[in-house]
C-alpha positions as CSV (number, residue, x, y, z in Angstrom):
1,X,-105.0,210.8,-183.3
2,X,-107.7,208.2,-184.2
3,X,-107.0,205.7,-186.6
4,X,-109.0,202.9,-188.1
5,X,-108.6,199.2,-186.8
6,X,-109.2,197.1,-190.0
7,X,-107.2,194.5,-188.2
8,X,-109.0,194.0,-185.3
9,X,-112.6,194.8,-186.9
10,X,-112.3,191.7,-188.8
11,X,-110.8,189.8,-186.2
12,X,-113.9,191.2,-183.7
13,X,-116.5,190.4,-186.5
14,X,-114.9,186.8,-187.1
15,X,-115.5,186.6,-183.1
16,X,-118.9,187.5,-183.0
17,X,-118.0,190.9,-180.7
18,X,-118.7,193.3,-183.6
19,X,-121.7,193.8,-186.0
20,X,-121.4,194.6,-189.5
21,X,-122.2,198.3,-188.7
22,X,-119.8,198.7,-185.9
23,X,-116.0,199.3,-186.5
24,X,-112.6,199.1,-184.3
25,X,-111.4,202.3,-183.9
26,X,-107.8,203.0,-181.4
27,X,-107.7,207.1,-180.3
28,X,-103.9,207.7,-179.4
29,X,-103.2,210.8,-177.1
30,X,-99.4,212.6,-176.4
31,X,-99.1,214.8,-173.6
32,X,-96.7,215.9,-171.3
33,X,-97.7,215.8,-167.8
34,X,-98.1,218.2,-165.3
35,X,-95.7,217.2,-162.3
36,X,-94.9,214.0,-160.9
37,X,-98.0,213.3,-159.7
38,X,-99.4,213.6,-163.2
39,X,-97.4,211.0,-164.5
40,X,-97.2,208.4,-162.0
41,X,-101.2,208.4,-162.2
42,X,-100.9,208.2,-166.4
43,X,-98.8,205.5,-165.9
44,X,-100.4,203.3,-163.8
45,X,-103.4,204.2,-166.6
46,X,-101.4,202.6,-169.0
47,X,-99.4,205.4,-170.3
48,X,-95.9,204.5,-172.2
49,X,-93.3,207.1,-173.5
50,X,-93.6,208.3,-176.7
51,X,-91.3,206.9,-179.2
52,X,-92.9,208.6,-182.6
53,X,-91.0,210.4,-184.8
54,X,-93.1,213.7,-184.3
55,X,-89.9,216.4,-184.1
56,X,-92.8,218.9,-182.8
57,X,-93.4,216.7,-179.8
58,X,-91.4,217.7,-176.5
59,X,-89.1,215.6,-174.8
60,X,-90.7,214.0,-172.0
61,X,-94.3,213.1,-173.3
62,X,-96.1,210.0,-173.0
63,X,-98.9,208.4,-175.1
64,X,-102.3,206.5,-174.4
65,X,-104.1,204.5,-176.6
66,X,-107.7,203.8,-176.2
67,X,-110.3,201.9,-178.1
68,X,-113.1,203.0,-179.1
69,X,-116.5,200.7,-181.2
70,X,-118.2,203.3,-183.7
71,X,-121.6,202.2,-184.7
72,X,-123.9,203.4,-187.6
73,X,-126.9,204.0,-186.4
74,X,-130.3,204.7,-188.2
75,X,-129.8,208.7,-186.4
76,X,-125.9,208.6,-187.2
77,X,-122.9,207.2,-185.9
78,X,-122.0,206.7,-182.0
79,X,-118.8,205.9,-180.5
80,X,-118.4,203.7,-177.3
81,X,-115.3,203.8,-175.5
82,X,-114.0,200.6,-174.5
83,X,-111.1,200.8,-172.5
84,X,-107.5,199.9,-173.2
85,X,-108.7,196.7,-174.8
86,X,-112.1,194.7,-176.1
């Protein structure tokens, strides 16, 4: 799920780290991993159990959150990852 980052844009613009055509955006992913291996490696990525309220979700799953600066460009928009922080 990606969701707009009001918060943080203006905070990042007030900063200087963001341009008025650029925009905070945080990209959230669930998944349920693999085997063992799987999840110790999404965990020391930063991976967290999932506490939503999404009844369609299995037990088990984790989430990631990622941010991501979207700049309009004059040939359309691009989208930088940044990490799991500015």
């Amino acid at each position: 799920m990606a969701e707009a980052a009001e918060e943080e844009t203006k905070q990042l613009r007030k900063e200087g780290t963001l341009g008025e055509t650029e925009w905070a955006v945080s990209v959230s992913t669930v998944f349920v991993p693999g085997n063992v291996d799987a999840r110790e490696m999404a965990l020391a990525a930063g991976a967290v159990p999932y506490e939503g309220g999404d009844p369609t979700i299995p037990t088990g799953a984790y989430e990631t959150t990622r941010w991501v600066r979207i700049t309009q460009a004059a040939d359309g928009w691009r989208g930088e990852l940044t990490g799991t922080s500015w």
